[in-house]
C-alpha positions in Angstrom: 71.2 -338.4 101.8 74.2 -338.7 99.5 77.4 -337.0 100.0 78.5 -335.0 96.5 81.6 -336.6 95.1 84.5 -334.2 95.1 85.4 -332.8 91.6 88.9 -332.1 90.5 90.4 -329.6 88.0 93.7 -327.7 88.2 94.9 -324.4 88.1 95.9 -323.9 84.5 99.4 -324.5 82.5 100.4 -327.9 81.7 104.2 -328.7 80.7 104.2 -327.9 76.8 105.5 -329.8 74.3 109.4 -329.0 74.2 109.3 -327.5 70.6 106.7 -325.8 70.7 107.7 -324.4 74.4 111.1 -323.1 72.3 108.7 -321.2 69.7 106.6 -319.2 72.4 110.0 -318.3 74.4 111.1 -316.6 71.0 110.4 -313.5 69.2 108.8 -315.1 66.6 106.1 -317.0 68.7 103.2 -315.2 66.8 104.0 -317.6 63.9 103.5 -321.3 65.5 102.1 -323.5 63.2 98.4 -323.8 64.6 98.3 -327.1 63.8 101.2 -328.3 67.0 99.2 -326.2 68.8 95.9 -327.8 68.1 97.7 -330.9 68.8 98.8 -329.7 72.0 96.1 -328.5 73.1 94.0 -332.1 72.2 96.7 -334.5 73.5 96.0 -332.3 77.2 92.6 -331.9 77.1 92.7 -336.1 76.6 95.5 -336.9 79.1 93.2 -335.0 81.6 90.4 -336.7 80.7 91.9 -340.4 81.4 93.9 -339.3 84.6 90.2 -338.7 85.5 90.4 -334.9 85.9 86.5 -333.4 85.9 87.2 -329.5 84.7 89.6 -329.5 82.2 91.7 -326.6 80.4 94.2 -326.0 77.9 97.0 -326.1 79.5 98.3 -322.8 78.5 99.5 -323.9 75.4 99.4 -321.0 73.2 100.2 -319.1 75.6 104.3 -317.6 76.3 103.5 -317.1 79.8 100.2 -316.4 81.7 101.1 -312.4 82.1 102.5 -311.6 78.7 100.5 -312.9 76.1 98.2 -310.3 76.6 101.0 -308.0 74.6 100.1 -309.9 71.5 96.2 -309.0 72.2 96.6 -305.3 73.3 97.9 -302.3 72.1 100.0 -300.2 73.2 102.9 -302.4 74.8 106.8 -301.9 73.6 110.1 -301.9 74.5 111.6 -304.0 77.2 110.9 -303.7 80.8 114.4 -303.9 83.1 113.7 -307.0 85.3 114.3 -306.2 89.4 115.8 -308.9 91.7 113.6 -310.3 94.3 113.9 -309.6 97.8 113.2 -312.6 99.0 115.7 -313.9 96.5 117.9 -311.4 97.5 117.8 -312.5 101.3 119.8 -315.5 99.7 122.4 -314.8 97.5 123.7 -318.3 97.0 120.7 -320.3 96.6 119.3 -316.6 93.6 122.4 -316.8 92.3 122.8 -320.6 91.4 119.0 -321.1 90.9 117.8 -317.8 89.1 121.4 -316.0 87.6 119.3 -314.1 85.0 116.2 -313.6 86.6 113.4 -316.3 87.3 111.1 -316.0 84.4 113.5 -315.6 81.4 111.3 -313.9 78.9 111.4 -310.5 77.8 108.1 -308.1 79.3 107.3 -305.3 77.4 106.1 -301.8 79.1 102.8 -299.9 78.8 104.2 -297.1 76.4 100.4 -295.9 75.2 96.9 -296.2 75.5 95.9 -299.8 76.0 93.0 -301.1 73.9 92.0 -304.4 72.1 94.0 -304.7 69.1 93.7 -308.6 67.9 90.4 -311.1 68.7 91.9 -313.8 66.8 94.2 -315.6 69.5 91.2 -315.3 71.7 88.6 -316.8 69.3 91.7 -319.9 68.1 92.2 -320.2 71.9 88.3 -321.1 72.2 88.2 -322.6 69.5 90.9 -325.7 70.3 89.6 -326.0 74.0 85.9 -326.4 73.0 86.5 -328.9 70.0 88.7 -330.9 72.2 86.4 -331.2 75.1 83.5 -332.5 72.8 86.4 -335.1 71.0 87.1 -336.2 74.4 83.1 -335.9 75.9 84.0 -333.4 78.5 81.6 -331.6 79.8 83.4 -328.6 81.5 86.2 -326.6 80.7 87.9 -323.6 81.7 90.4 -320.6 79.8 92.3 -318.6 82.2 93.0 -315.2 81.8 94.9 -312.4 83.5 93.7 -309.9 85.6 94.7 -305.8 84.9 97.0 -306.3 88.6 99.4 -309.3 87.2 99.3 -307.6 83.6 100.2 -303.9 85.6 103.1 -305.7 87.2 104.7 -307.9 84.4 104.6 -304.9 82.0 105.5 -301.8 83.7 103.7 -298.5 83.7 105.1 -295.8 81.7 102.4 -294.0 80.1 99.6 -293.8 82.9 99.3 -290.5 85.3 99.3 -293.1 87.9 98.7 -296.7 88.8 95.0 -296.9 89.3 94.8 -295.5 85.9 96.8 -297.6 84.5 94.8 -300.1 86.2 91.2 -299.3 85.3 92.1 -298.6 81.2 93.4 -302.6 81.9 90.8 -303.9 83.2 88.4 -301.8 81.0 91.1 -303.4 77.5 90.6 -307.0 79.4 86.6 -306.9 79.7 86.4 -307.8 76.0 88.3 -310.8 76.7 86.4 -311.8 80.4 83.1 -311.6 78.6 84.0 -313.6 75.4 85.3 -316.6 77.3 82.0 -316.8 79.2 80.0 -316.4 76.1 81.5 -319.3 75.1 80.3 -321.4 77.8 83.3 -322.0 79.1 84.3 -320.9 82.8 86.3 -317.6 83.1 89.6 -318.3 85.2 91.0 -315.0 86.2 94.6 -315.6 87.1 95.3 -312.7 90.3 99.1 -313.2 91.5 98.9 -309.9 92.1 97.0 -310.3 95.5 99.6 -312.2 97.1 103.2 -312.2 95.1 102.8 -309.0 94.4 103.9 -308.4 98.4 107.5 -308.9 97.7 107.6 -307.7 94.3 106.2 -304.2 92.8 105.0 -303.3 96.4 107.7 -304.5 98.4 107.9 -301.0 99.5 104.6 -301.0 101.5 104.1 -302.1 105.2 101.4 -304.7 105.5 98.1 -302.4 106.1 99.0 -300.6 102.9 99.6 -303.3 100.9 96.1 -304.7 101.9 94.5 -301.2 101.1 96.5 -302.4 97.7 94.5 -305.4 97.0 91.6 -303.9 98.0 91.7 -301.5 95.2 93.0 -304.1 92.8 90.1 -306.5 93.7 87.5 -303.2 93.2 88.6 -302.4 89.6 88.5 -306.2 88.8 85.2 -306.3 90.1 84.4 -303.6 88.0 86.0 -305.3 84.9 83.6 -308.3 85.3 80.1 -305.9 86.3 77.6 -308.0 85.0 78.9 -311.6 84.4 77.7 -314.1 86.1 79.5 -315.2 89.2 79.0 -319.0 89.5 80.9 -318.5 85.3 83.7 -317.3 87.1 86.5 -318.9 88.9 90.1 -316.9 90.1 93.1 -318.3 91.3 95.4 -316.4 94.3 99.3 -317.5 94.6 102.6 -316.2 96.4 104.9 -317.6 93.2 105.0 -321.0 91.5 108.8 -321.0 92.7 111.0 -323.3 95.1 112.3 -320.9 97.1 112.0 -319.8 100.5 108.8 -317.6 100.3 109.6 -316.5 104.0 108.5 -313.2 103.0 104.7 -314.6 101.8 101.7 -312.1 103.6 100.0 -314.2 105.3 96.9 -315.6 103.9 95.1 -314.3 106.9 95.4 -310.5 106.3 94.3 -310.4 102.7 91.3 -312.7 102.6 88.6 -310.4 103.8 89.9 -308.4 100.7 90.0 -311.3 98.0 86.7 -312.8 99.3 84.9 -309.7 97.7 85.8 -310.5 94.3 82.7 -311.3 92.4 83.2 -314.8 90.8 82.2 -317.6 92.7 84.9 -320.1 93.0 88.6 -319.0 94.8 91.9 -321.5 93.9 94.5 -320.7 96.9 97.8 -322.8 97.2 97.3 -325.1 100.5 100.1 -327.6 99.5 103.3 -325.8 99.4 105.4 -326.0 103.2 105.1 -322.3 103.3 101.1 -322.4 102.5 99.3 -325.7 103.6 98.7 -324.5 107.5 96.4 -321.9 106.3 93.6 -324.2 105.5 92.8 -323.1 109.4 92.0 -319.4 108.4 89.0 -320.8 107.0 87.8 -321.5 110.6 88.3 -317.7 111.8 87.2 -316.1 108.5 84.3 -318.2 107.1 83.5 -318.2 103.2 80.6 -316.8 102.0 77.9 -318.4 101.0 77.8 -318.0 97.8 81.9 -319.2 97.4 82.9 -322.3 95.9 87.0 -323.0 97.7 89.4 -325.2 95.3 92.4 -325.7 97.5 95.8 -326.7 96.4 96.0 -330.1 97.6 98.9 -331.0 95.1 102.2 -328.9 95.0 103.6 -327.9 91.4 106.8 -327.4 92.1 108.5 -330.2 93.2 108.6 -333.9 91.8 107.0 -335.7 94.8 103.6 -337.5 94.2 101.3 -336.7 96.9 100.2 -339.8 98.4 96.6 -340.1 97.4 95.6 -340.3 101.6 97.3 -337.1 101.7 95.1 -335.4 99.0 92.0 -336.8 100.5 93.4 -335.6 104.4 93.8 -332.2 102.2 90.7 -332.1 101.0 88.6 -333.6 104.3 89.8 -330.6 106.1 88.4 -327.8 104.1 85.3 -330.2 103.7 84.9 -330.0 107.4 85.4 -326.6 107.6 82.8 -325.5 104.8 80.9 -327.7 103.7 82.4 -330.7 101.4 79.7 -329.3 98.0 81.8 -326.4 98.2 84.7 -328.0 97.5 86.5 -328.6 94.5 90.4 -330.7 94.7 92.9 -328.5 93.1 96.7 -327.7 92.5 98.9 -325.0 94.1 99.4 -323.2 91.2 99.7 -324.0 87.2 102.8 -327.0 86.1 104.6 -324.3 83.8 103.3 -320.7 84.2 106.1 -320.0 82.0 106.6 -321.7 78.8 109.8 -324.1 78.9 110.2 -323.6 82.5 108.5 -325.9 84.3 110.3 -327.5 87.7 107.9 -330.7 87.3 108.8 -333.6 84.7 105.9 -334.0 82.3 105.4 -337.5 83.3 105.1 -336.7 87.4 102.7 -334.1 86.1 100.3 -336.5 85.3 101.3 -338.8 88.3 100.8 -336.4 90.1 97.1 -335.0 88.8 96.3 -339.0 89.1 97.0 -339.0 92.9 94.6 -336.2 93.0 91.9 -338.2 91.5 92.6 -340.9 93.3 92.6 -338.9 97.0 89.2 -336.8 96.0 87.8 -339.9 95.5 88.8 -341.6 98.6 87.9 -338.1 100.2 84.1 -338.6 98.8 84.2 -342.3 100.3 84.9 -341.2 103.8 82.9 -338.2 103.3 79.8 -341.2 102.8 80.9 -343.7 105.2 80.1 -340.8 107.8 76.3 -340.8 106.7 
């Protein structure tokens, strides 16, 4: 018997060039030359194919942010949405104010204003386009285009049109289906990207106690689930985070009270941070709350917001211990969370990026030695 090698992909945006990452930041983003960001696109897909990375993506690059572009794809977005401070920000006025004066993200959100529908297929179809033709220029066999769910969209662009929020929610996720079941089509794998089952904790429900704010998910992961009735689970991948921000995170749930809720969601594979100080103990929930069998786990093993470069021993220690605890074919090396969720404000140099997506090679692979020096 042979011991599966342990793959390795990532979680989604990859630093973009600094021009272009200038263009998406400003208003007149919709008119990028498609050409630098074809380029973009190919140089990423082909860096990750030499670092040795097995599922590849896009990086993000036509993309402003992970939450917003969808404004450009929907109707019935305008205006600009008046951007709250953070509580657990807030808890440290020195460090917010010397790290985030203006707010974290630095891009404008709109607000839901009317009825959300698809309004423009073409950024969908270019978007599948570039990733496809550059995994088959660089003979890569898998690739994946994230995409957000209607929770993180609900809570970058605020509600102001919607009786409530679970309508607002379900004529999102109904808008977003179109795009879910196009990305499959294409044969790539659907990554939906769900901040909203963690972050959202100390952000647009920061008013809930704990048990409420799981009821929350709960309802979030239903009308996702909804969303993708019908497309095939093991298509699917979705990716849970507290915030791809140094800072304190002391106010994080804990990963313990909302997995029974987030292991319901229908695709197959789950990407959870398990780097990060504030994150990498919880591998041991996994002991108390086994994964399903039909669930593929992709932990973090490599933090994305700091310029360390794991030590490749460390990756493959990451990785062993999920391996033990479900089964090392149901494994898959990952990162926290994407390099530059937001265009242009990425914490990690471009070069460690790649240093740092190498180590994770390099430790998956010593992971799959140890796993067969065992047999």
């Amino acid at each position: 018997m042979t011991s599966p090698r342990i793959q390795t992909t990532h979680v989604g945006s990859l630093p973009r060039p600094a021009e272009l990452a200038a263009l998406l930041r400003a208003e007149a983003g919709a008119q990028i030359p498609t050409e630098m960001i074809d380029a973009a696109v190919d140089t990423a897909v082909r860096t990750q194919r030499e670092m040795g990375i097995d599922i590849a993506g896009d990086g993000e690059m036509s993309k402003a942010s992970y939450a917003t572009y969808v404004t450009r794809r929907l109707s019935g977005f305008s205006g600009a949405a008046a951007r709250g401070s953070l509580a657990y920000l807030d808890d440290f006025p020195e460090f917010r104010d010397r790290h985030y004066k203006g707010g974290p993200a630095g891009i404008v959100c709109p607000c839901c204003t009317g009825p959300v529908a698809p309004a423009d297929a073409r950024p969908l179809a270019d978007d599948i386009a570039r990733l496809t033709g550059a995994l088959a220029r660089n003979v890569m066999e898998q690739g994946f285009l994230t995409a957000a769910s209607p929770g993180i969209i609900a809570g970058y662009q605020p509600n102001h049109f919607y009786p409530s929020h679970t309508a607002y929610l379900e004529a999102v996720a109904e808008a977003m289906r179109l795009e879910y079941e196009t990305i499959i089509a294409s044969g790539l794998l659907l990554q939906i990207d769900c901040p909203d089952l963690a972050a959202s904790r100390h952000t647009m429900f920061l008013h809930l106690d704990d048990a409420a704010f799981v009821r929350q998910v709960g309802l979030h992961v239903e009308i996702l689930n909804h969303a993708l009735r019908g497309l095939p689970a093991e298509r699917m991948r979705l990716h849970v985070c507290w915030g791809n921000t140094e800072s304190p995170h002391h106010r994080d749930i804990e990963l313990r009270k909302i997995l029974p809720e987030i292991l319901k969601v229908r695709p197959q594979a789950l990407l959870i941070e398990a780097a990060n100080p504030r994150h990498a103990h919880e591998w041991s929930v996994f002991a108390d709350i086994p994964l399903p069998d039909d669930k593929i786990l992709i932990p973090g093993v490599i933090d994305t917001t700091t310029n360390f470069v794991e030590h490749p021993d460390l990756v493959a220690e990451r990785l062993l211990r999920f391996a033990d605890l479900v089964g090392p074919e149901r494994v898959i090396g990952g990162t926290d969370c994407g390099f530059e969720t937001i265009a242009g404000t990425g914490k990690v140099d471009a070069r460690v990026t790649w240093a740092k997506l190498r180590s994770l090679v390099v430790g998956a692979a010593r992971a799959s030695d140890r796993l067969r020096a065992r047999l």
